[in-house]
N, C-alpha and C positions, 0 to 999 in steps of 0.2 A: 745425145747422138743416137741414131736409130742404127741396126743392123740386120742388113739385109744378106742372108745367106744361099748362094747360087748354086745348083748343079748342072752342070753343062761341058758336054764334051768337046764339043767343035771349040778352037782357039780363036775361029772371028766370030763366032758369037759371043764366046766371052768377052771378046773386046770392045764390039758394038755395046753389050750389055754396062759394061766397063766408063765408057764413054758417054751413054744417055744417063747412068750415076752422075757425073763427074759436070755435066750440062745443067743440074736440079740446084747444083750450086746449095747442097742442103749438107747439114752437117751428118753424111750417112757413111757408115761403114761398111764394106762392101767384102765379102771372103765366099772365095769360089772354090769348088770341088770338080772331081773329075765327074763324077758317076754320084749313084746312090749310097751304093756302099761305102763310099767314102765318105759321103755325108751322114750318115749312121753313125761312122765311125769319129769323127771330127766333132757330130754336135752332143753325143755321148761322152766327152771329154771337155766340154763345156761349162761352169758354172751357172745356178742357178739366174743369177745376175747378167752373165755373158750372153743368153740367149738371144736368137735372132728376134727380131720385130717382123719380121719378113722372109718365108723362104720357099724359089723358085725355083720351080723342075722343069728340065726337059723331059717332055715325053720318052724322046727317044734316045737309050744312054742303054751303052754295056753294061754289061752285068748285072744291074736293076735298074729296069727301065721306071721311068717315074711315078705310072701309077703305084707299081710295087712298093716303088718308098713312100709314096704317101700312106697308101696301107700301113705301113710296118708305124708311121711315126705316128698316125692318129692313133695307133691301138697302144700306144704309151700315154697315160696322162700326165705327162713330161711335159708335153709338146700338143696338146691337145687345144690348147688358146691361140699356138703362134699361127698365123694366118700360111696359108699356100696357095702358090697359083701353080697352074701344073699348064704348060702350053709343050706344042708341037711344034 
């Protein structure tokens, strides 16, 4: 199973995003945050094992906007293989 980790504020983006998952018909798991910081917070409490395969930012999000998190997670060698796509 792949997992794909979201940060995204707007509730019909996540849905749309939700929904083109749910169309791949692929065995993916799919966990969504509000913001950055919550994503900091959520994949920091994560096992090594549990980590995303994939994880997507909104540019534009309260409290850290997404370049900010990508900043913060490349500068962890935690997290420095899982791939990001950082969109507006």
């Amino acid at each position: 199973m792949k997992r794909i980790l979201l940060a995204e504020d707007d509730l019909d983006d996540q849905d749309i995003f939700r929904h083109v998952v749910n169309e791949l018909n692929q065995d993916i798991e799919l966990s969504v945050v509000q913001d950055g910081e919550k994503l900091i917070e959520f994949i920091e409490l994560l096992p090594e094992p549990a980590l995303p395969h994939l994880i997507v930012l909104d540019q534009n999000m309260p409290r850290m906007r997404g370049s900010e998190t990508l900043a913060v997670l490349r500068s962890r060698p935690r997290y420095r293989d899982i791939p990001i796509v950082l969109y507006s």
